[in-house]
C-alpha positions as CSV (number, residue, x, y, z in Angstrom):
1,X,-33.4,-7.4,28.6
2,X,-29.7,-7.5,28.5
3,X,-27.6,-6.0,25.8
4,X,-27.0,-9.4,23.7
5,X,-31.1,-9.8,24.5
6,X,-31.5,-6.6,22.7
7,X,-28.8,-7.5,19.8
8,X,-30.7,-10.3,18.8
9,X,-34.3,-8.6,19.3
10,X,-33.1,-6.5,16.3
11,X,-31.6,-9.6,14.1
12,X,-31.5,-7.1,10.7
13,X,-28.1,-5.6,12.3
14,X,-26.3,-8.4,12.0
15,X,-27.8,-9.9,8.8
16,X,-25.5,-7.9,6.5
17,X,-22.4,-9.3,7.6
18,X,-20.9,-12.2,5.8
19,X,-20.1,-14.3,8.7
20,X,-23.2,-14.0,10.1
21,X,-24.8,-15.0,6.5
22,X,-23.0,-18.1,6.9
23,X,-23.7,-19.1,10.0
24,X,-27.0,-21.2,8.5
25,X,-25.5,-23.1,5.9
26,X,-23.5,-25.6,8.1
27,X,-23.4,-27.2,11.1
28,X,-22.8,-25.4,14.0
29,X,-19.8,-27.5,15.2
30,X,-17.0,-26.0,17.3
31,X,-15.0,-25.2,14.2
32,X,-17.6,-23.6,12.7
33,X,-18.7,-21.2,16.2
34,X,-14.9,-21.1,16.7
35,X,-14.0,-18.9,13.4
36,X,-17.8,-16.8,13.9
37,X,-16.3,-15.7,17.5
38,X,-12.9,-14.9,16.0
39,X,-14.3,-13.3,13.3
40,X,-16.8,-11.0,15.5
41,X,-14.4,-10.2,17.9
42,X,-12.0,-8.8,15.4
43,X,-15.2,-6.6,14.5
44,X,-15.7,-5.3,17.6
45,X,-12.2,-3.6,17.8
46,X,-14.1,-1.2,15.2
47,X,-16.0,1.7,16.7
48,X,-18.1,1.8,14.4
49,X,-19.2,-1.6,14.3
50,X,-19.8,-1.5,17.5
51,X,-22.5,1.7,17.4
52,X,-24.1,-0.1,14.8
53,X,-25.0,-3.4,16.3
54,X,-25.3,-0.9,20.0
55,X,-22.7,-2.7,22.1
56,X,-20.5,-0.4,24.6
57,X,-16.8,-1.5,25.1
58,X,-15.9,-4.4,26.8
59,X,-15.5,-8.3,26.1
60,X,-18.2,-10.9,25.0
61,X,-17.6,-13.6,26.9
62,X,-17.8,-17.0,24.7
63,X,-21.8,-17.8,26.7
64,X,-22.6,-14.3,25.0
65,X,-21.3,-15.2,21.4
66,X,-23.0,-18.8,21.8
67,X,-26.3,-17.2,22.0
68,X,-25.6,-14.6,19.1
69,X,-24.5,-17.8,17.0
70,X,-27.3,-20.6,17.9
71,X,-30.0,-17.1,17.0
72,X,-28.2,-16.6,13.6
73,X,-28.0,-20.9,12.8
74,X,-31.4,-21.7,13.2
75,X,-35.1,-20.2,12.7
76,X,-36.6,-18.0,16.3
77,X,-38.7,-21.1,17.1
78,X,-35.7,-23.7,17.0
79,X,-33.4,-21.1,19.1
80,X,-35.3,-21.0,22.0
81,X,-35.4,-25.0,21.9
82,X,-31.8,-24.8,21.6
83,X,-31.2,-22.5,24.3
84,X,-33.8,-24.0,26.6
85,X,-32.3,-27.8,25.5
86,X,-30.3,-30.0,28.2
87,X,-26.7,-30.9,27.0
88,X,-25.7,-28.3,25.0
89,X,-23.1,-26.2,26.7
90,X,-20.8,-23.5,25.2
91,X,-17.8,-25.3,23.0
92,X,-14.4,-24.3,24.4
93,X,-12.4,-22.3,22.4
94,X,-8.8,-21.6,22.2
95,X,-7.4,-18.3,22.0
96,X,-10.3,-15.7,21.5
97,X,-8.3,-14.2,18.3
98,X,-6.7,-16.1,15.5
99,X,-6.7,-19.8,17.3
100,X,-5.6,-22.3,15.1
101,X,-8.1,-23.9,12.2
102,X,-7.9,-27.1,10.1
103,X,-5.2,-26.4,7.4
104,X,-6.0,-24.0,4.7
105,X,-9.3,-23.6,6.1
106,X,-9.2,-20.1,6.6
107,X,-7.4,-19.4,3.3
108,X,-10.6,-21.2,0.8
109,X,-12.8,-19.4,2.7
110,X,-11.0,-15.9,1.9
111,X,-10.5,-17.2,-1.5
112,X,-14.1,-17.3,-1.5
113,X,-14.8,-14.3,-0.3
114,X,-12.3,-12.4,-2.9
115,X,-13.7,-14.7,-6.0
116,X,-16.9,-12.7,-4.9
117,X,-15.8,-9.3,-6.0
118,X,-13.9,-8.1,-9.2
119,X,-12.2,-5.6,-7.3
120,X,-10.2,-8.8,-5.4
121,X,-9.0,-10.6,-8.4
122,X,-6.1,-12.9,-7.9
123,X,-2.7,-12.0,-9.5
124,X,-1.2,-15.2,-9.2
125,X,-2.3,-18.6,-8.0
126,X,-1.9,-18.5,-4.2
127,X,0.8,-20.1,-1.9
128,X,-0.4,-22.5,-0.1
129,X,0.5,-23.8,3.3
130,X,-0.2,-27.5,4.8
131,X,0.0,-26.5,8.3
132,X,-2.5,-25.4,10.2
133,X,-2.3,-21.2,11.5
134,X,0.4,-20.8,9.2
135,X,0.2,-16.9,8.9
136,X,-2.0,-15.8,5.7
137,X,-0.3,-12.4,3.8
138,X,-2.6,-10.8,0.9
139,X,-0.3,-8.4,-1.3
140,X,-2.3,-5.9,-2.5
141,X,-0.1,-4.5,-5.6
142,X,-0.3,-1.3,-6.3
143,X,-0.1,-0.4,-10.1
144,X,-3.2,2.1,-10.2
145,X,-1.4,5.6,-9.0
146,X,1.2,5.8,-11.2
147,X,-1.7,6.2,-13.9
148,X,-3.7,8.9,-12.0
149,X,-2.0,10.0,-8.8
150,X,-5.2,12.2,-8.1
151,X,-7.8,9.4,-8.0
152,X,-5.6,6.0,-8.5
153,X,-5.1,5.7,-4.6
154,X,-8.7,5.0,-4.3
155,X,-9.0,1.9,-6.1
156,X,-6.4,0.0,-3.6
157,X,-8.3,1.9,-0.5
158,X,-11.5,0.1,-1.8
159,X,-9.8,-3.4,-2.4
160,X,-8.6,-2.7,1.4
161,X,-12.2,-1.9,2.7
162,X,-13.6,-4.7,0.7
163,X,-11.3,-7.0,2.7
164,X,-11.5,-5.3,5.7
165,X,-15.3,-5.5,6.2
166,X,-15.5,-8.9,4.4
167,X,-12.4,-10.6,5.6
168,X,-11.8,-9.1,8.9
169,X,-8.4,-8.1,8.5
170,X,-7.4,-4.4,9.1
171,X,-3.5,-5.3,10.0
172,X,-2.2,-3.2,6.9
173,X,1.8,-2.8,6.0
174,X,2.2,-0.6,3.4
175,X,5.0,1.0,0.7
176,X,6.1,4.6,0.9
177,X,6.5,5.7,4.6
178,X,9.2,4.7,7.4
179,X,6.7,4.6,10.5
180,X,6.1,7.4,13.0
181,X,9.4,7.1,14.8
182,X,11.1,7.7,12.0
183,X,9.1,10.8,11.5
184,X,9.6,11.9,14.6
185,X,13.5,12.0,14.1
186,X,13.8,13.6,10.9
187,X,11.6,16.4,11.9
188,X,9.3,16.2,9.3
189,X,7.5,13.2,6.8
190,X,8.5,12.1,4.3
191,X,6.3,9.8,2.2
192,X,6.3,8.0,-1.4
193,X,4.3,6.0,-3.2
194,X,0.4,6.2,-2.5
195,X,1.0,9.1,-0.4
196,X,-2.6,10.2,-0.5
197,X,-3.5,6.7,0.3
198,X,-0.7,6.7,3.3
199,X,-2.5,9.8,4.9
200,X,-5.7,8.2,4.6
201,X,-5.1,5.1,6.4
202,X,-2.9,6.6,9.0
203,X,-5.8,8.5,10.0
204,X,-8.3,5.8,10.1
205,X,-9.1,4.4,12.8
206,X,-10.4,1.2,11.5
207,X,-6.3,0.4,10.5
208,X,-3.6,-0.9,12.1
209,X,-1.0,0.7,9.8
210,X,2.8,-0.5,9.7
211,X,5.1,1.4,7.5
212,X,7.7,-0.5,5.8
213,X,10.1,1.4,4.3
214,X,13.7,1.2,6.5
215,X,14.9,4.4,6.7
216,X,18.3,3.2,5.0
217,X,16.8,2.1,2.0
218,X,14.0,4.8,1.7
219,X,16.7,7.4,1.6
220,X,19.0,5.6,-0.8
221,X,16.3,4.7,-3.2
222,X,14.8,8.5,-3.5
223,X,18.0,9.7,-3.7
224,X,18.1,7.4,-6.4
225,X,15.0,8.8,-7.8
226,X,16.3,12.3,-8.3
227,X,19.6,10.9,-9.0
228,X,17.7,9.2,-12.3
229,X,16.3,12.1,-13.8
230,X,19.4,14.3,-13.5
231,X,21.2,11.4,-15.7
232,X,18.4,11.3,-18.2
233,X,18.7,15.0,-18.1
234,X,22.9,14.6,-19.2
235,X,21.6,12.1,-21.7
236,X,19.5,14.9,-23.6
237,X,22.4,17.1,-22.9
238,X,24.2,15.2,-24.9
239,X,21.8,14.2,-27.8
240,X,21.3,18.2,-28.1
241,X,25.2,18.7,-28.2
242,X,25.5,16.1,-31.1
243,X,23.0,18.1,-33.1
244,X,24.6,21.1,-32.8
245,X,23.2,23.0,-30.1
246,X,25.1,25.3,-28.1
247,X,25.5,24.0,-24.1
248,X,24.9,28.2,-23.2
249,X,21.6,27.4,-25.2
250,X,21.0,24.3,-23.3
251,X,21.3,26.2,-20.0
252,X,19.6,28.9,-21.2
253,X,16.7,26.5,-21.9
254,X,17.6,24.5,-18.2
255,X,17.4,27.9,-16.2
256,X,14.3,29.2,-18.1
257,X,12.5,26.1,-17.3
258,X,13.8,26.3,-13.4
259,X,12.4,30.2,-13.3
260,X,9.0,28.4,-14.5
261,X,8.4,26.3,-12.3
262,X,9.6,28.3,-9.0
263,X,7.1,30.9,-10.6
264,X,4.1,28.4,-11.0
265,X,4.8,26.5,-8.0
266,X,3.0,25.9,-4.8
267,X,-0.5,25.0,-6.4
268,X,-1.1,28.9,-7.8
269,X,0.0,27.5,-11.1
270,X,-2.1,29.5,-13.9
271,X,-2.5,27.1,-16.8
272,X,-2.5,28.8,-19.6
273,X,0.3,31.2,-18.9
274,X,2.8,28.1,-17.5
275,X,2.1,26.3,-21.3
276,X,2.7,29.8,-22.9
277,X,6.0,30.5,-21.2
278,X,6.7,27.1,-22.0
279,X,5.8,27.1,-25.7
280,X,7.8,30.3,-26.1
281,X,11.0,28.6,-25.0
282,X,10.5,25.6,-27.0
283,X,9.6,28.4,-30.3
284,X,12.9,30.6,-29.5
285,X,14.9,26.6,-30.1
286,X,12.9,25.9,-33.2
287,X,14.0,29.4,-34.5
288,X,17.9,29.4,-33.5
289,X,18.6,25.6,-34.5
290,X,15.7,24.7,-37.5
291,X,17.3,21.3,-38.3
292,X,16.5,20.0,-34.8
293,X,13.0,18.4,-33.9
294,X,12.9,20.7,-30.7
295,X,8.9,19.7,-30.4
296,X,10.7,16.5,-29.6
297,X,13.9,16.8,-27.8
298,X,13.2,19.9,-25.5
299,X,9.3,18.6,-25.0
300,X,11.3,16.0,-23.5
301,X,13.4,17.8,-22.2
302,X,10.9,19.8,-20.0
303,X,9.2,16.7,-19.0
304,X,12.5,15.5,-17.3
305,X,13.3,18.5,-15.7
306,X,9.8,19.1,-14.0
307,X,10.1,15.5,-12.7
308,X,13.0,16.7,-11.3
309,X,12.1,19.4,-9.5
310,X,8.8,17.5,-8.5
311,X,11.3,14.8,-6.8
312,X,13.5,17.3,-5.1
313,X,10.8,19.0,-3.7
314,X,9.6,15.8,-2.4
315,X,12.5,14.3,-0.9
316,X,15.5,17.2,-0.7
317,X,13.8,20.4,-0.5
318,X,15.6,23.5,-2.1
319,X,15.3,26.4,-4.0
320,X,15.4,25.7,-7.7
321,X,18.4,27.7,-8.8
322,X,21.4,26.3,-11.7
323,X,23.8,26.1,-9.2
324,X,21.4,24.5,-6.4
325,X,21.0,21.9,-8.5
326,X,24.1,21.5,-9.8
327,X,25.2,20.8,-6.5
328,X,22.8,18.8,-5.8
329,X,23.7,16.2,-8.7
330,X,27.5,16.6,-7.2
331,X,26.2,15.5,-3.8
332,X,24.1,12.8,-4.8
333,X,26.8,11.2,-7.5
334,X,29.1,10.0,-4.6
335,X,26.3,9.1,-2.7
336,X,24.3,6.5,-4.7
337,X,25.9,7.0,-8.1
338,X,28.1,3.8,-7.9
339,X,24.5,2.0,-7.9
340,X,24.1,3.2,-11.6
341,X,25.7,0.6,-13.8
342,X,25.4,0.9,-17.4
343,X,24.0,-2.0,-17.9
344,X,20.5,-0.6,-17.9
345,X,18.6,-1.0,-21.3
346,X,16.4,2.0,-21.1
347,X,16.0,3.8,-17.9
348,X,18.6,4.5,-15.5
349,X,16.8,2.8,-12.4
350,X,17.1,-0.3,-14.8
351,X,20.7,-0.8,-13.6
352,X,21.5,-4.2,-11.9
353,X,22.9,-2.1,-9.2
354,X,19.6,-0.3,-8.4
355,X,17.4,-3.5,-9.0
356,X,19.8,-5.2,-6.1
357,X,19.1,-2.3,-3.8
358,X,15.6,-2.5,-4.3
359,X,15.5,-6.3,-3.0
360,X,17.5,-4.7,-0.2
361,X,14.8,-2.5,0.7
362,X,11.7,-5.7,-0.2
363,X,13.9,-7.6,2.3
364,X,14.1,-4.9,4.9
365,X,10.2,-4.4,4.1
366,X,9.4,-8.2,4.9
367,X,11.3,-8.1,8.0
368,X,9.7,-4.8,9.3
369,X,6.0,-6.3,8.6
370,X,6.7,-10.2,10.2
371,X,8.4,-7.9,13.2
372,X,5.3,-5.8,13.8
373,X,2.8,-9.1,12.9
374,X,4.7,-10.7,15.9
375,X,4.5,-7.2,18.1
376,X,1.0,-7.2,17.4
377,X,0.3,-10.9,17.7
378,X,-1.4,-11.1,14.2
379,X,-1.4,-13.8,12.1
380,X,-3.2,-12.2,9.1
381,X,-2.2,-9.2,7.3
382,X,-2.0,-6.8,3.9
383,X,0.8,-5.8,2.6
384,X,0.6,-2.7,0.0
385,X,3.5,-2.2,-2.5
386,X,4.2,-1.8,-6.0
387,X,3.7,-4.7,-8.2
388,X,7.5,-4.9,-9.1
389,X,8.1,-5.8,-6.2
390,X,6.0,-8.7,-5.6
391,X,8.7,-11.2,-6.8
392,X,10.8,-10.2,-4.1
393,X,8.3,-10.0,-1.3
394,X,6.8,-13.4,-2.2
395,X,10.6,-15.0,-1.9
396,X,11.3,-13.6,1.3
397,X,8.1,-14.3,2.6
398,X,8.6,-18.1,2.0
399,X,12.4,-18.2,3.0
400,X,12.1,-16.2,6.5
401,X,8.8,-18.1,7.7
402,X,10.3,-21.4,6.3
403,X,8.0,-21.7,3.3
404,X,4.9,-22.1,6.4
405,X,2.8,-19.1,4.9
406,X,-0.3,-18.5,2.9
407,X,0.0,-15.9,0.2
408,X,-2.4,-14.5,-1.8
409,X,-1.7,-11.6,-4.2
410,X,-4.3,-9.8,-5.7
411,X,-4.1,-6.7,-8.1
């Protein structure tokens, strides 16, 4: 008994798998046998897939996948009639992965396969393409870690699984890191967005992962970042000075709040003595200026500054003294200050200026991930990034590809 012999001796392997489920509800035409041998071969790159249904490494020649398919189509009695049958030969295939289908196709029958879990739910109606093996892109948009950074990652690594296993596609570009070269020449890495869900898939096996930030843009837009809260910081500065408050006071309160953190840093942070050292700053205001709402303003106040030092530690690494930071804020005003324009309604990174660099960076983005599609000769793909952005990576999606793509964002 050979090895596919023994594959289909134990038929309950294979049952679970949604190509497989399909395989009896049809015809098996050369379409039809054409996607199941795309789709199992792109399963068999898995390890894992490949200790469960017990096949060793190697190739399954199409006369192998024939025989898995005609078991799967029709009941144990018709299967050996079929095998044993005169005329019915192996259909040729194109190429073994991604060969062309009938237009749109392959894109109702991963709409399909989304509609059937809640964790896939469509943002937007899809982009559809008329020609056939135009490339399909899912955008996966990430809106779930800026609510819980700790456990938020987890809901797009299960949408990613749930398309992995069920859609066969494991070609991931994602937000937040500038690839391993990159890495390797600034010494260190340096990550943001879904950085917990970054480290997971780069260490997954089951992942071709592609990082699309451009190191260009990745610097200029976290230097942004920090460059954001030290401007919010001036604008409480300010709101302080108009009610009176000293600006010794207010870097009193600055360089208190910088001696708290370095003190409570590094993950040894005892609770209930960093909100008491806090509090007592925050009581010595209320005491010195009574007319001013300091459970307001310097609440605030401590927010922005521990965002601040949460970024810096992040991106530009240093110790958090006054006049560390104060250079700092020099530094990064001639670098990416001219991108704040005070046009912004609320928040700083609202500035025309900043919201043109960031299409910058979802242009460089695109280009990275259609480069690497092409590198690895993929025509299928996820790209992960923050729902902002989706706009922009839709657009360039459908002017570099010439409008001949399938898009389908989910959220």
């Amino acid at each position: 008994m050979d090895a596919i012999d023994d594959l289909i001796a134990k038929p309950d392997v294979l049952k679970t798998y949604p190509f497989v489920q399909d395989l009896p509800k049809t015809a098996l035409t050369t379409d039809v046998f054409q996607n199941f041998a795309e789709q199992f071969r792109l399963f068999l790159e898995d390890d894992n897939f490949r200790k469960e249904i017990g096949l060793k490494k190697g190739r399954l020649a199409d006369e192998d996948l024939w025989r898995i398919a005609v078991y799967y189509h029709k009941p144990r009695r018709e299967f050996l009639k079929t095998l044993l049958g005169a005329g019915l030969s192996v259909p040729a295939l194109a190429s073994p992965v991604f060969a062309q289908q009938r237009p749109m196709a392959r894109v109702h029958e991963l709409l399909r396969i989304f509609s059937k879990y809640p964790e896939l739910k469509l943002a937007r109606e899809p982009v559809l393409s008329p020609k056939a093996g135009a490339p399909i892109v899912v955008i996966v948009e990430d809106i779930h870690g800026g609510d819980d950074k700790e456990e938020g990652w987890k809901v797009e690594l299960l949408q990613l699984e749930l398309i992995r296993r069920y859609a066969n596609i494991n070609f991931v570009g994602i937000e937040g890191w500038a690839g391993p070269e990159v890495d390797r020449k600034r010494g260190r890495q340096i990550l943001n967005g879904e950085e917990q869900l970054i480290r997971h898939l780069i260490k997954n096996k089951n992942y071709v992962v592609v990082g699309l930030e451009d190191e260009k843009f990745q610097s200029l837009i976290l230097n942004a970042n920090v460059f954001a809260e030290f401007t919010l910081l001036r604008q409480k500065q300010r709101k302080l000075a108009q009610l009176g408050v000293s600006e010794d006071f207010f870097r009193y309160v600055f360089s208190m709040f910088l001696t708290i953190f370095s003190k409570y840093d590094g993950g040894e942070r005892d609770a209930k003595a960093y909100i008491k050292e806090t509090n007592e700053i925050i009581e010595k205001g209320k005491q010195m200026y009574p007319h001013v709402d300091f459970g307001f303003l310097l609440e605030a106040l401590y927010i922005n500054l521990e965002t601040l030092c949460l970024t810096i530690k992040a991106w530009r690494p240093v110790p958090l003294t006054e006049g560390n930071l104060y250079t700092l804020e020099n530094i990064l005003q001639k670098e990416v200050g001219h991108f704040f324009l005070p046009d912004y309604p609320v928040h700083p990174l609202e500035s025309s200026g900043i919201k043109n660099l960031q299409l910058q960076r979802d242009n460089a983005a695109i280009n990275i991930f259609l480069s690497a599609m092409r590198r690895y000769r993929r025509k299928e793909g996820i790209v992960v990034f923050g729902r902002g952005h989706t706009d922009g990576l839709v657009s360039f999606l459908l002017q570099k590809l010439n409008k001949e793509v399938n898009i389908i964002t989910i959220i």
